[in-house]
PAKOLVEX-179083 format. One record per residue: residue number from 1; residue in three letters; y, x, z of N, C-alpha, C in turn. Coordinates in steps of 0.2 Angstrom, whole numbers. Example, Ala and Ser with C-alpha at 12.3 -4.5 7.8 and 13.67 -1.06 7.14 Angstrom:
! residues 2
REC  seq  type  nnorth  neast    nup  canorth  caeast   caup  cnorth  ceast    cup
REC    1   ALA     -28     66     39      -22      62     39     -16     66     39
REC    2   SER     -11     64     35       -5      68     36       0     64     39
This chain:
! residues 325
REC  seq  type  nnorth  neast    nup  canorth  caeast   caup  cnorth  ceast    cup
REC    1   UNK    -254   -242   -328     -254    -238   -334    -256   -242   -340
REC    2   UNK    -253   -242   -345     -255    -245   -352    -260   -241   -354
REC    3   UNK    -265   -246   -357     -271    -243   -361    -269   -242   -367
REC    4   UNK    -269   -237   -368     -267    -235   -376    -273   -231   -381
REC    5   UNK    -271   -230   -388     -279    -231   -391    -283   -229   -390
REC    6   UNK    -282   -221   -386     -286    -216   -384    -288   -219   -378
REC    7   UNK    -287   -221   -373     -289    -224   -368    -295   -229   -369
REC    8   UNK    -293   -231   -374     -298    -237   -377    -304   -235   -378
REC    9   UNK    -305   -232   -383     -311    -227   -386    -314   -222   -383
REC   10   UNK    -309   -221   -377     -314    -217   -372    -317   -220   -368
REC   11   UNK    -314   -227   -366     -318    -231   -361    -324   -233   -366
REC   12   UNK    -323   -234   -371     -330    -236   -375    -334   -230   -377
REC   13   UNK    -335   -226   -377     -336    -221   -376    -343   -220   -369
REC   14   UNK    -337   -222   -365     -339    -220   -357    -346   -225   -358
REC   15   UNK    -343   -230   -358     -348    -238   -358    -355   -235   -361
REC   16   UNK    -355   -231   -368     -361    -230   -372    -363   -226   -369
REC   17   UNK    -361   -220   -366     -365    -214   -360    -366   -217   -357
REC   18   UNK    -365   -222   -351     -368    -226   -346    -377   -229   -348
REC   19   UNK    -376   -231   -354     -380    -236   -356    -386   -232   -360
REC   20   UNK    -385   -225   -364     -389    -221   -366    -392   -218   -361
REC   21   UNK    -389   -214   -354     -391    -214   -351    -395   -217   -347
REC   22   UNK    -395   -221   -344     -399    -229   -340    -407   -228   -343
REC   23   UNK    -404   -228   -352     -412    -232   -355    -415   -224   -355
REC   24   UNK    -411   -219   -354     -416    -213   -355    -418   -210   -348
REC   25   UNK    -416   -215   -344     -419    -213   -336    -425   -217   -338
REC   26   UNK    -424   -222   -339     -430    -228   -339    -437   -224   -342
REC   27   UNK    -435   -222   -347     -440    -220   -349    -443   -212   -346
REC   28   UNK    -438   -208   -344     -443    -203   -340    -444   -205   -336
REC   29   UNK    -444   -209   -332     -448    -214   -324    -453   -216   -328
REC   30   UNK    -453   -218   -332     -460    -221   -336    -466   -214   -335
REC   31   UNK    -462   -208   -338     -466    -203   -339    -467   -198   -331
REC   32   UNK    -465   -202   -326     -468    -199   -320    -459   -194   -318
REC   33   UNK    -455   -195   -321     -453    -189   -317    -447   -192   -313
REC   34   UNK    -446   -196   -311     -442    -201   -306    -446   -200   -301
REC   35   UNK    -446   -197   -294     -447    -198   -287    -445   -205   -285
REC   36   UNK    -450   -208   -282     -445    -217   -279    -443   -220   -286
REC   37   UNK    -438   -224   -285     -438    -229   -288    -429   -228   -289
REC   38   UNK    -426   -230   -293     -422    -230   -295    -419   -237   -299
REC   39   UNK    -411   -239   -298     -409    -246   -301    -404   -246   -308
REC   40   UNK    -406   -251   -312     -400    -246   -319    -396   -252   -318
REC   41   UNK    -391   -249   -323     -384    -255   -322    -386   -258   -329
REC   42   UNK    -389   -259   -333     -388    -260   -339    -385   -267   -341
REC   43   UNK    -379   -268   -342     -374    -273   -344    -369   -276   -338
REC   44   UNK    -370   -270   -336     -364    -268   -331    -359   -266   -333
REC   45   UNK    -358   -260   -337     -355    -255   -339    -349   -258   -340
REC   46   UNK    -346   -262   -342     -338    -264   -341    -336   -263   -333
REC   47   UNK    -338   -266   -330     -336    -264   -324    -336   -257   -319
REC   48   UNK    -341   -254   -321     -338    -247   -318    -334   -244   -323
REC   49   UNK    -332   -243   -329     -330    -241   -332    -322   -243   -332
REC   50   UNK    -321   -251   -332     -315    -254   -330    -312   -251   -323
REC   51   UNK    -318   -253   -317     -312    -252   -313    -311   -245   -311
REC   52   UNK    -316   -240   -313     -315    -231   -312    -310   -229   -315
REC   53   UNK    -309   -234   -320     -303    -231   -325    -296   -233   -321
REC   54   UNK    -295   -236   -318     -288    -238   -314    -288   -236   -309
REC   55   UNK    -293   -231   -306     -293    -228   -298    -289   -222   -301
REC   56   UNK    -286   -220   -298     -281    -211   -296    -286   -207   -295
REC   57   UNK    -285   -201   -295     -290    -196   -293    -290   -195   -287
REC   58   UNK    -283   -196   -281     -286    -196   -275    -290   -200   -270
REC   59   UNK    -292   -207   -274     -292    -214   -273    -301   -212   -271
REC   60   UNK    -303   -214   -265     -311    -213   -265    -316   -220   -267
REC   61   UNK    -323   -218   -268     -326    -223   -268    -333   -223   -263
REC   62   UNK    -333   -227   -263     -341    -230   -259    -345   -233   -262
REC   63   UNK    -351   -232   -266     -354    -236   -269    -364   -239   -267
REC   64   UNK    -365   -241   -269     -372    -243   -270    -379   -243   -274
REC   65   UNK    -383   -244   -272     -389    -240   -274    -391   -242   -282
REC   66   UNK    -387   -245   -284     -386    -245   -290    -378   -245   -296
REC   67   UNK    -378   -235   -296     -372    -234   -295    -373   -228   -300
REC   68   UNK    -376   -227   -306     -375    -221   -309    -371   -223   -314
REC   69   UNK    -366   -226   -315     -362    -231   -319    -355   -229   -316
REC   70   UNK    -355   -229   -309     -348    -228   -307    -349   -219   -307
REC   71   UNK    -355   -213   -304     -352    -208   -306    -349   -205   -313
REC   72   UNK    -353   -210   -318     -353    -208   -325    -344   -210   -327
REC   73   UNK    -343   -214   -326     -335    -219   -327    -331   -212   -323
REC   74   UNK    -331   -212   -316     -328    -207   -313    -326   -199   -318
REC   75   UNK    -332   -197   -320     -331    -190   -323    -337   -186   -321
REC   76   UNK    -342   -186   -314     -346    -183   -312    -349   -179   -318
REC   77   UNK    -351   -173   -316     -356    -169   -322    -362   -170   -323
REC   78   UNK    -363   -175   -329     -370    -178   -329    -377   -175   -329
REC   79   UNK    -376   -168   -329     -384    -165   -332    -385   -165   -320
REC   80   UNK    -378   -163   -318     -381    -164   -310    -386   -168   -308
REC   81   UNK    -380   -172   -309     -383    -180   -307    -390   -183   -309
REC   82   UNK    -392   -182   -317     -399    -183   -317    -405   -178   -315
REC   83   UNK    -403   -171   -312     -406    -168   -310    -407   -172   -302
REC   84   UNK    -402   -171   -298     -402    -175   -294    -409   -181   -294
REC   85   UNK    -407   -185   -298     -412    -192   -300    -420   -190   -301
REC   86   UNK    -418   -184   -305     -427    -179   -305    -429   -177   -300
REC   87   UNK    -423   -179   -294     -427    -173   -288    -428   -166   -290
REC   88   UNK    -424   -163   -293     -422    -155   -293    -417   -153   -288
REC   89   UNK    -418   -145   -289     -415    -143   -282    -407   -140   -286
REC   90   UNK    -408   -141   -292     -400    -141   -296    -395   -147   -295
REC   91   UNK    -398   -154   -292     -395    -159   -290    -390   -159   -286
REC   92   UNK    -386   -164   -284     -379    -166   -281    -380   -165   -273
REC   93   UNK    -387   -167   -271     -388    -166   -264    -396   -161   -265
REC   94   UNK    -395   -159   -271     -401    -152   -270    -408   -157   -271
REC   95   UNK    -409   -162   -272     -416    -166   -275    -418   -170   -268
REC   96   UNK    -412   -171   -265     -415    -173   -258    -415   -180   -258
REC   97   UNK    -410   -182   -262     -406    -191   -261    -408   -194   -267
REC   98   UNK    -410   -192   -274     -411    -196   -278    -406   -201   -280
REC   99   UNK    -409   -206   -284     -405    -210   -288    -400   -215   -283
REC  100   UNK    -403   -217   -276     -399    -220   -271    -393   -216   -267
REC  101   UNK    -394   -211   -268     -391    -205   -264    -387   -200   -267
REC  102   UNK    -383   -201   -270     -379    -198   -274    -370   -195   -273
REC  103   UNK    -368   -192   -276     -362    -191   -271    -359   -186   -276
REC  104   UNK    -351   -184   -276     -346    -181   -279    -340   -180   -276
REC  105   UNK    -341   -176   -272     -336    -176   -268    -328   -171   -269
REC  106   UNK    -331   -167   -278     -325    -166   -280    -321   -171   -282
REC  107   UNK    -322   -177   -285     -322    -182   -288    -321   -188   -283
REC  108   UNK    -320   -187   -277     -320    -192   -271    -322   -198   -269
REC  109   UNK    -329   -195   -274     -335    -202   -273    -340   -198   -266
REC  110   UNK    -339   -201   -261     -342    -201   -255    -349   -203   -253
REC  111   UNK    -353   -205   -258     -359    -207   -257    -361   -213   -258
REC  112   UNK    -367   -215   -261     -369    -219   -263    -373   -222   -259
REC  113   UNK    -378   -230   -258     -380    -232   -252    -387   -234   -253
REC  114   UNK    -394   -234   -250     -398    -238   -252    -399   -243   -248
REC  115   UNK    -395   -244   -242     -393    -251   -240    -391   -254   -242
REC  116   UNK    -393   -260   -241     -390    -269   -244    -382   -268   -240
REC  117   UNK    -376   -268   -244     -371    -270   -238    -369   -262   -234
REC  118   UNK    -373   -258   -234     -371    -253   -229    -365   -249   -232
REC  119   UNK    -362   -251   -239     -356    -245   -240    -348   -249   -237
REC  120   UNK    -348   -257   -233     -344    -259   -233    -340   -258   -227
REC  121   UNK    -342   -255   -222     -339    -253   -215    -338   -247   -216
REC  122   UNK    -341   -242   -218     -340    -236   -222    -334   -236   -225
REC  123   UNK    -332   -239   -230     -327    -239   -235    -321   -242   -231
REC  124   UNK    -324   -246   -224     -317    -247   -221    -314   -240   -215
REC  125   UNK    -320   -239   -215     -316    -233   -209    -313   -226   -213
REC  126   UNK    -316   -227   -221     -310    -220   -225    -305   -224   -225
REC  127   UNK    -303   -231   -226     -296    -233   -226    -293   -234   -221
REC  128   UNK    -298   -232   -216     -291    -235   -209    -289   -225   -208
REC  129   UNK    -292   -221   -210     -290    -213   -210    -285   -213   -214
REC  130   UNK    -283   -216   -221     -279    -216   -226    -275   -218   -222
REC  131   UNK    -275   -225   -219     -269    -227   -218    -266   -224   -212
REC  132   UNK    -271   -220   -206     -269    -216   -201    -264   -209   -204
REC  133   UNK    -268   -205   -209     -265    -200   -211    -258   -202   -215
REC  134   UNK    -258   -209   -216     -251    -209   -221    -252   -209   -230
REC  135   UNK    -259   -208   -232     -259    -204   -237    -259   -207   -243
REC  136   UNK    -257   -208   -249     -257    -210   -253    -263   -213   -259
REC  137   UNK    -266   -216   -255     -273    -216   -259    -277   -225   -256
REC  138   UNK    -284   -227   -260     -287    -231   -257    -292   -233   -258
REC  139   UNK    -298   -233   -255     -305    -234   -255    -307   -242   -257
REC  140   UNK    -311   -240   -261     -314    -242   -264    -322   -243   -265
REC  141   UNK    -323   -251   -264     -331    -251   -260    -334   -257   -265
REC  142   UNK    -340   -254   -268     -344    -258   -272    -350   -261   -269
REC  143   UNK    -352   -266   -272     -357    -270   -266    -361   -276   -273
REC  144   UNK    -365   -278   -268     -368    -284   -273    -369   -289   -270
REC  145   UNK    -369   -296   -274     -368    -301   -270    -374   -303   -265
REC  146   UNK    -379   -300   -265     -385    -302   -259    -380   -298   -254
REC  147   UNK    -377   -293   -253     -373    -289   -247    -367   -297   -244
REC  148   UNK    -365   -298   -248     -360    -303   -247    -362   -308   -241
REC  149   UNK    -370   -308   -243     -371    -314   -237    -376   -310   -229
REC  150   UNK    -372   -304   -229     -375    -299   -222    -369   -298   -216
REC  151   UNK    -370   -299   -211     -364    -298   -206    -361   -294   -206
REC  152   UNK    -360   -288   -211     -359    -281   -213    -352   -284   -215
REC  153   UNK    -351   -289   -220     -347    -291   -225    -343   -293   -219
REC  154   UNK    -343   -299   -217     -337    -302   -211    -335   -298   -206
REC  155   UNK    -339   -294   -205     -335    -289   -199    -331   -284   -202
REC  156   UNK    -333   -282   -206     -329    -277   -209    -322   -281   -215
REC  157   UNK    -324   -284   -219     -318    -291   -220    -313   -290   -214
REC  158   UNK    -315   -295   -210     -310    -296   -204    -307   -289   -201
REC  159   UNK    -309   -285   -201     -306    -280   -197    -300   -276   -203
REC  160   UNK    -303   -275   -208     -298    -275   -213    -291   -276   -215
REC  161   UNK    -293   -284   -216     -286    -287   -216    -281   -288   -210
REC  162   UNK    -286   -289   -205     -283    -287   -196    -279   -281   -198
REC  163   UNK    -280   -276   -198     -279    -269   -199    -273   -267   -206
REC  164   UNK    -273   -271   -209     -270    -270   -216    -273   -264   -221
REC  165   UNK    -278   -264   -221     -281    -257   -222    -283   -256   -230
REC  166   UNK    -281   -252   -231     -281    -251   -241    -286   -250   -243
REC  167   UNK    -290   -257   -245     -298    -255   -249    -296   -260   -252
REC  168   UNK    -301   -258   -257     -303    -263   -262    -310   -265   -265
REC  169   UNK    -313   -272   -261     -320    -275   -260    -323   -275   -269
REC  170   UNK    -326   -273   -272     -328    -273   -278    -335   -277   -277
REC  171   UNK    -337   -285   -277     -342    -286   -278    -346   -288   -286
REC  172   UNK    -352   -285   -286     -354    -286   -292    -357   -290   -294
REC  173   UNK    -357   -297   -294     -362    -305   -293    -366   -303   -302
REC  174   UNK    -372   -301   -301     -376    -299   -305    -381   -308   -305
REC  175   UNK    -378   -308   -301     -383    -316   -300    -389   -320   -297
REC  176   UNK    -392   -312   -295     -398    -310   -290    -397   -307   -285
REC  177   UNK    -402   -308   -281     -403    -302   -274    -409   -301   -274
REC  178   UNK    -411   -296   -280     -417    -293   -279    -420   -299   -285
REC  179   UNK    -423   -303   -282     -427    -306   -285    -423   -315   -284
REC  180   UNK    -419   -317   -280     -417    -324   -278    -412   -326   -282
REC  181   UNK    -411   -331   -284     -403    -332   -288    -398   -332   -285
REC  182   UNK    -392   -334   -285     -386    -334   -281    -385   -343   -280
REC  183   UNK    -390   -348   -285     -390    -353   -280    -394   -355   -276
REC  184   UNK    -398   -349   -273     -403    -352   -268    -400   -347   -262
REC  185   UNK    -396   -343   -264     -394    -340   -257    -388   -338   -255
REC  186   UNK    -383   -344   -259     -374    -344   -256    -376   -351   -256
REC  187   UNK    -372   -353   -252     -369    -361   -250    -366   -364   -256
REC  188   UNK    -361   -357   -258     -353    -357   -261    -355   -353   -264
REC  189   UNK    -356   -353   -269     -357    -349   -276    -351   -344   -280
REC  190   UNK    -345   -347   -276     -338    -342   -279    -339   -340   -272
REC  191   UNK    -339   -334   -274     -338    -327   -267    -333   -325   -267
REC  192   UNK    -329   -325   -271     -322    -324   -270    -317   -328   -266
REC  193   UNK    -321   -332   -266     -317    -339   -261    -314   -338   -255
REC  194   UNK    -322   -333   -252     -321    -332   -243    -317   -328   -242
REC  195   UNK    -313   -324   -248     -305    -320   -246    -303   -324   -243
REC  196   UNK    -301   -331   -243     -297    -334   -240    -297   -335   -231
REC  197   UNK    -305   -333   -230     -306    -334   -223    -302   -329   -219
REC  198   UNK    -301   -325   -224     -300    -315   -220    -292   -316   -221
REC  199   UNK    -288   -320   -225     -282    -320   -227    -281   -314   -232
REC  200   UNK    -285   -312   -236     -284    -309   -242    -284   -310   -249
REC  201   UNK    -282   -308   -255     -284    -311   -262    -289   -311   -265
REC  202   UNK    -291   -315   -266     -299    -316   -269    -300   -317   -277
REC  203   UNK    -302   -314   -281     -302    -314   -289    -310   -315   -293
REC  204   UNK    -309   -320   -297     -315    -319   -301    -313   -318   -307
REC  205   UNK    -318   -311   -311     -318    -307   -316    -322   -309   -320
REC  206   UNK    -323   -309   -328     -328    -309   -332    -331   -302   -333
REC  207   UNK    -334   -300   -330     -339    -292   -330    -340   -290   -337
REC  208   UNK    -340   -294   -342     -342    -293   -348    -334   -291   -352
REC  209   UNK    -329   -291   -349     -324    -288   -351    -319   -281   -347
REC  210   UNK    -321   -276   -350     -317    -271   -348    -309   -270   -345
REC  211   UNK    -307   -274   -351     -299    -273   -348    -298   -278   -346
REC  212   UNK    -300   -283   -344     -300    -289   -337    -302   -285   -333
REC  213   UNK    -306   -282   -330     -308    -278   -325    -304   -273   -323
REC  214   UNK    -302   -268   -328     -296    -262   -325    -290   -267   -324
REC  215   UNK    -287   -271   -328     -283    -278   -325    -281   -280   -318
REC  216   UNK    -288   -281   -317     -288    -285   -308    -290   -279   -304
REC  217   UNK    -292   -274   -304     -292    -267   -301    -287   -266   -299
REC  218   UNK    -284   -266   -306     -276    -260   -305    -271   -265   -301
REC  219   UNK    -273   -270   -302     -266    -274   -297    -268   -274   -289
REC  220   UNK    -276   -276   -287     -279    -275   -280    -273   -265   -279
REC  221   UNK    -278   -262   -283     -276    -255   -281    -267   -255   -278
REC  222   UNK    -263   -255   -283     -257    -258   -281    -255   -260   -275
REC  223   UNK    -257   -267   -276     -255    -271   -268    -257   -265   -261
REC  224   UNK    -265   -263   -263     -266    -258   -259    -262   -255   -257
REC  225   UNK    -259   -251   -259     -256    -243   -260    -248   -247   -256
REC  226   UNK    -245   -251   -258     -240    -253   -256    -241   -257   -249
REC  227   UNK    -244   -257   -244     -245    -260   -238    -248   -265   -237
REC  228   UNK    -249   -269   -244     -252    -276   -242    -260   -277   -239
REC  229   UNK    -265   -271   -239     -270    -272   -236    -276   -274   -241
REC  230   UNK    -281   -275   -240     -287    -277   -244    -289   -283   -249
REC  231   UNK    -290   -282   -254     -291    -287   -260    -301   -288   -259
REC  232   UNK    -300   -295   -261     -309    -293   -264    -308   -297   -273
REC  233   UNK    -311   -293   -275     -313    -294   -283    -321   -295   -284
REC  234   UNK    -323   -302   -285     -328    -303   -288    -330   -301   -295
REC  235   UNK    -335   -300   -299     -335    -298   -305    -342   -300   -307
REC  236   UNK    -341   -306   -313     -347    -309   -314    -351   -304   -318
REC  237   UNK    -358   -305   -319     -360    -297   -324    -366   -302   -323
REC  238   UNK    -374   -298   -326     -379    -300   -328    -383   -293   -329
REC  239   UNK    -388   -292   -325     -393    -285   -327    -398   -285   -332
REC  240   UNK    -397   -284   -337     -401    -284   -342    -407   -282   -340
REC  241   UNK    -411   -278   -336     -415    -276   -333    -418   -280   -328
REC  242   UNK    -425   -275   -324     -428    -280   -318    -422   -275   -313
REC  243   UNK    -424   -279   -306     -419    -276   -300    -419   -267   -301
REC  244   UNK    -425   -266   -304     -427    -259   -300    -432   -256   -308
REC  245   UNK    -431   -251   -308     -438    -246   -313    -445   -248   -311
REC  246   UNK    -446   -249   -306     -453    -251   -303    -455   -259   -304
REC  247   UNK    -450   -262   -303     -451    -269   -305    -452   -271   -314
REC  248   UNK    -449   -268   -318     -446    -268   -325    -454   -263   -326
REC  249   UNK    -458   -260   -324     -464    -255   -325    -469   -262   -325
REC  250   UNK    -468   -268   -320     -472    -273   -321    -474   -279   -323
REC  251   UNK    -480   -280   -326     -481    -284   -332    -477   -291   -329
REC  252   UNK    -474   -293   -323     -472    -300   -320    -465   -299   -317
REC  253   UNK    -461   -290   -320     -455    -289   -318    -451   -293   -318
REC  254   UNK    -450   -298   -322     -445    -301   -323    -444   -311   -325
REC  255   UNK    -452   -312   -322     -455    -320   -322    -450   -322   -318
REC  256   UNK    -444   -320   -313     -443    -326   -307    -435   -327   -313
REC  257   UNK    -435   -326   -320     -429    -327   -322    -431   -333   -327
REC  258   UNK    -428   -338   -327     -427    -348   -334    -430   -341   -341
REC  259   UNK    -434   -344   -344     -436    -343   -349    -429   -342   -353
REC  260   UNK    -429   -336   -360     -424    -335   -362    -415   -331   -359
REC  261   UNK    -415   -332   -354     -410    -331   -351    -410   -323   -353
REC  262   UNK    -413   -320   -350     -409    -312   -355    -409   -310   -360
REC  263   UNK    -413   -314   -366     -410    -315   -374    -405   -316   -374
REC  264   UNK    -402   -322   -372     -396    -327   -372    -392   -320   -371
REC  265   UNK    -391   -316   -364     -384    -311   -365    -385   -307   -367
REC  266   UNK    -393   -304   -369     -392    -300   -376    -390   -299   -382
REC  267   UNK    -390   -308   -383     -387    -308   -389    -379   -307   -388
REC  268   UNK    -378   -313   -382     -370    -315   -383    -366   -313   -378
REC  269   UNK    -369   -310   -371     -364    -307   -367    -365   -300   -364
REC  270   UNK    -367   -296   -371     -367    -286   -370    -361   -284   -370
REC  271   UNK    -359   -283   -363     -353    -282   -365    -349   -274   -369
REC  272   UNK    -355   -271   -370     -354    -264   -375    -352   -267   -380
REC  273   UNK    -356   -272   -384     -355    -278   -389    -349   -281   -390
REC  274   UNK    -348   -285   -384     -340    -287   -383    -335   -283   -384
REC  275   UNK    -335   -277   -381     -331    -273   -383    -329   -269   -388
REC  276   UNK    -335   -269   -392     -334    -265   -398    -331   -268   -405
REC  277   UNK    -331   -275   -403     -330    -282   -408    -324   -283   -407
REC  278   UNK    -319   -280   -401     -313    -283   -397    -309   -273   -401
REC  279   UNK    -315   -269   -401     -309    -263   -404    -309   -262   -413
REC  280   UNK    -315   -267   -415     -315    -265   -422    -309   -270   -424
REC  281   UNK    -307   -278   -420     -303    -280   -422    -297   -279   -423
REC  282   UNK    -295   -274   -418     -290    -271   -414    -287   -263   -420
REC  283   UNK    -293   -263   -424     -293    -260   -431    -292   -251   -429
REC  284   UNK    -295   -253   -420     -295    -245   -415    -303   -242   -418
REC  285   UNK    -306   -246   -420     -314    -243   -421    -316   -247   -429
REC  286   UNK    -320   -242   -431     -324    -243   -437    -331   -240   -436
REC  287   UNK    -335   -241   -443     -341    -236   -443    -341   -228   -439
REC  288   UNK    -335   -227   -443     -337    -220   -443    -336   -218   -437
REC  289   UNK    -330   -219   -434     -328    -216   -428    -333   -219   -424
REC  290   UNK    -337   -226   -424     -340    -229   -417    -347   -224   -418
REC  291   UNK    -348   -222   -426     -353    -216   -425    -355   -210   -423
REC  292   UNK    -346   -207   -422     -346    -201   -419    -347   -201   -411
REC  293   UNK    -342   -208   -409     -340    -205   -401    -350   -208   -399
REC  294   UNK    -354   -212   -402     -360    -214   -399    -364   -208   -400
REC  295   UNK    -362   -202   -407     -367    -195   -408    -365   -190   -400
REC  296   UNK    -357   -192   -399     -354    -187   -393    -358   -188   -387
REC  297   UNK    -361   -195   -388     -362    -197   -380    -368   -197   -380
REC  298   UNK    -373   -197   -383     -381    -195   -386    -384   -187   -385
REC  299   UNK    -376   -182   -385     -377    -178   -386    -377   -172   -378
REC  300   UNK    -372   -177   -376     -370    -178   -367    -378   -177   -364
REC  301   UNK    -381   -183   -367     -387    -185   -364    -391   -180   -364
REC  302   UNK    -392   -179   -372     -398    -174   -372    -397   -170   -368
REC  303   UNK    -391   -165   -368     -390    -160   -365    -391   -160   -357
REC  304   UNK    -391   -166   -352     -390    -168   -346    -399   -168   -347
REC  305   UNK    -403   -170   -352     -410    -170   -348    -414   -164   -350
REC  306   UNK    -412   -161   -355     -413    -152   -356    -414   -150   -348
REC  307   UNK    -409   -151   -347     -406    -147   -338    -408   -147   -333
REC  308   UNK    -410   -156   -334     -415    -158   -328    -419   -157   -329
REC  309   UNK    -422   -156   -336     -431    -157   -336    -433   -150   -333
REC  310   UNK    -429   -143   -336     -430    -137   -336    -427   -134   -329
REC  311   UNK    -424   -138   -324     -422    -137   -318    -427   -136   -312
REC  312   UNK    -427   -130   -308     -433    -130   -302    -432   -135   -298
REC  313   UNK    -440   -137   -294     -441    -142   -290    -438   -138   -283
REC  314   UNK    -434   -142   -277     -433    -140   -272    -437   -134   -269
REC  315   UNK    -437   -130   -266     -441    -124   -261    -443   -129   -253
REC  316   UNK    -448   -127   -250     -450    -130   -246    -445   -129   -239
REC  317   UNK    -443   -123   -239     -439    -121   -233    -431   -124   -234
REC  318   UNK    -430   -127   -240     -423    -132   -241    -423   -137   -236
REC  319   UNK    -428   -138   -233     -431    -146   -231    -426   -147   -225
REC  320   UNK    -426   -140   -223     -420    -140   -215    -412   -137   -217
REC  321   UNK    -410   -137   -223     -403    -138   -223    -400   -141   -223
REC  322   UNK    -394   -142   -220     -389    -147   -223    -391   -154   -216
REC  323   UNK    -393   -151   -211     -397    -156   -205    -391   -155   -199
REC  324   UNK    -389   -159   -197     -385    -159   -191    -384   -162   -186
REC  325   UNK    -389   -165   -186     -391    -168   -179    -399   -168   -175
């Protein structure tokens, strides 16, 4: 699909909801009303918004505990989902799963993870049902690069492309695992290399730009769809944030980072910033219009924490629904 202007401006659009949303989580966890802990994407946002926007609507996904970016990119109903995150009993799974446990499954987002790595064998057994059923479609599995280096990733890799099986590996090398960089805990620092070991394609992405991201999506998807089996797409990015709400709450959230390094991409690699600089020259965006669709999406928000805040807490006899084993 060609992006055309409206496509444009709605994916920037998306990016700014993501991001208003994130910082207004942030701060109601500050104010006690997050259960647990919760991970925000903040300078993520090209990437879920890039690749959500090149999946189909039958196309599933699997995502990770730091994943309110890919429902938001998808379409999910926002006032849900932060209810959800509050732990209201108006939530996606009724305030039971929280920020790591989320789900859409009119939207064919199948659940969110708060294992390290746990949504990658997952993601392969909805594609080997696609590929059993015949059916037109392809899963889609987001991960971060600390997953990258758990036995979850190889076994499920190999069997994959053993199998020819329609996914698409979305990793998201944010540059951390928690708190370790990516040079004290890869060998090989390009993670898209080891496609090669699995005999798959392997692509590195700049995360900071959207239509490089729907770009390399749409073409994985593609191959997908047409028989050739599973892509992995690396995608460089940067968390503006600590790992977690809880860590970014502490006065040493963020010491294990080189001094200045998260100035540095605030100033030069936000990629909402990139973007917006890439649509005004594109002469698709100005003041005004960049001022409406930011009031539209401000507006989303408000209305999505009205919902939650004013939302009841779960009933205690809820505690046994939805239990099957």
């Amino acid at each position: 699909m060609e992006l055309t202007k409206e496509n444009l401006l709605d994916m920037y659009r998306q990016m700014v909801t993501i991001r208003l949303f994130e910082q207004n989580l942030m701060h109601y966890a500050g104010e006690g009303h997050v259960p647990g802990t919760g991970h925000v994407s903040i300078g993520e946002e090209a990437i879920a918004v890039g690749a959500c926007r090149a999946l189909a609507p039958q196309d599933y996904i699997i995502s990770t505990h730091r994943a309110h970016g890919h429902l938001i990119a998808r379409g999910t109903h926002i006032p849900t989902m932060l209810a959800e995150v509050f732990g209201k009993a108006t939530g996606c799974t009724g305030g039971k799963g929280g920020s790591m446990h989320l789900s859409d499954f009119d939207r064919n987002i199948l659940g969110t993870n708060g294992i390290v790595g746990g949504g990658i064998n997952i993601a392969g057994g909805v594609g080997l049902t696609i590929k059993m059923k015949k059916t037109d479609q392809v899963s889609v599995c987001f991960f971060g690069d600390g997953a990258s280096n758990r036995g979850v990733f190889h076994e499920g890799f190999n069997l994959a492309s053993l199998w020819k099986i329609p996914v698409v590996y979305i990793c998201t090398n944010n540059q951390y695992a928690m708190t370790l960089p990516l040079c004290k805990n890869c060998a090989n620092q390009d993670i898209s290399a080891r496609a090669t070991a699995y005999d798959m394609p392997g692509l590195r992405v700049d995360g900071t730009d959207v239509i490089a991201v729907y770009e390399a999506v749409s073409g994985a998807l593609e191959r997908a769809r047409q028989g050739g089996g599973p892509s992995l797409i690396e995608i460089i990015a940067f968390r503006l944030q600590g790992h977690s709400m809880r860590m970014d709450a502490m006065p040493d959230g963020s010491s294990y980072r080189p001094e200045g390094e998260i100035a540095d991409w605030w100033d030069n690699k936000d990629p909402i910033k990139i973007f917006r600089e890439k649509l005004y020259g594109l002469g698709y965006l100005d003041d005004e219009v960049a001022a409406t669709l930011e009031a539209a999406a401000k507006k989303d928000i408000d209305e999505a924490t009205e919902f939650a805040l004013n939302s009841p807490e779960p009933k205690p006899e809820s505690i046994y629904e939805w239990i099957y084993a």
